[in-house]
N, C-alpha and C positions, 0 to 999 in steps of 0.2 A: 504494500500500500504506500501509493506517495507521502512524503515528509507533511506536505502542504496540507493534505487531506487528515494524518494521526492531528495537527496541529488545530484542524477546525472543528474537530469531536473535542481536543480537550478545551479548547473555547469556547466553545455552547453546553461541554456539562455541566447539569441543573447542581445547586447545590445539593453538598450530601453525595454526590456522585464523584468529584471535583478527584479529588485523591489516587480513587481507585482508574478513576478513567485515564489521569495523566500518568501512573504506576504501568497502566494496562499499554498505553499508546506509546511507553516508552521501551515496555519491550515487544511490541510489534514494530517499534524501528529497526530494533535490532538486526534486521532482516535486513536492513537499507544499508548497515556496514559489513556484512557478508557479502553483497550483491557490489559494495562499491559504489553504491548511489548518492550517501549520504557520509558524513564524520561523525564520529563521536561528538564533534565542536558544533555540528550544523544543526544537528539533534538535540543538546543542551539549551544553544541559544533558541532556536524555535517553540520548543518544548516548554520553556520555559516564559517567554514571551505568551506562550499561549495560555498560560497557568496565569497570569499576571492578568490576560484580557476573560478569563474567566471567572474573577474577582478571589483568588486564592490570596490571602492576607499572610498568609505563612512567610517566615525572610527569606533570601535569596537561597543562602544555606540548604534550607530545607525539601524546598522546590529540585533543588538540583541535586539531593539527596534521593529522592523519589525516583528521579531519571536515571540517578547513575541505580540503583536498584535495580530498577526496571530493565535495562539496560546489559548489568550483570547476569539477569536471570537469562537472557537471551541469546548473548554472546559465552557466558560460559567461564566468565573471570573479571578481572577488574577492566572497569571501564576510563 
C-alpha cells in the first residue's frame, strides 16, 4: 500500500482508534522498505505528520515510538 495512502487512514482515524491505526499503518509500511519504495526516514516523517493532523496530542517522542514499533514488528529488528 502506498506511503500516501497508510498516511491518510492515520489522518482521519476517529479518536480512540488514533494509536492503534498509526501502530497498525506503520507496520504495513514496513512493506515499502523491503520493496525499496519508501525509508525508514520517509515513513517517520509522514507517519508522523499524519499522527499530528489526526489531533494525536502525545510528544514527538512518542509518536515516533509507535512507528518505530510498528515498524520493528514488520521489518524484523530495529528500525
Amino acid at each position: 500500500m502506498p506511503l500516501d495512502v497508510l498516511a491518510r487512514a492515520v489522518a482521519r482515524a476517529p479518536e480512540g482508534e488514533r494509536h492503534k491505526k498509526l501502530h497498525g499503518c506503520a507496520w504495513r509500511a514496513g512493506d515499502l522498505i523491503h520493496t525499496h519504495q519508501a525509508s525508514a526516514h520517509e515513513i517517520f516523517d509522514a507517519l508522523g505528520k499524519a499522527a499530528r493532523e489526526a489531533g494525536l496530542k502525545d510528544p514527538p517522542e512518542e509518536i515516533a515510538r509507535i512507528i518505530r514499533c510498528g515498524l520493528e514488528r514488520a521489518v524484523g529488528g530495529a528500525a
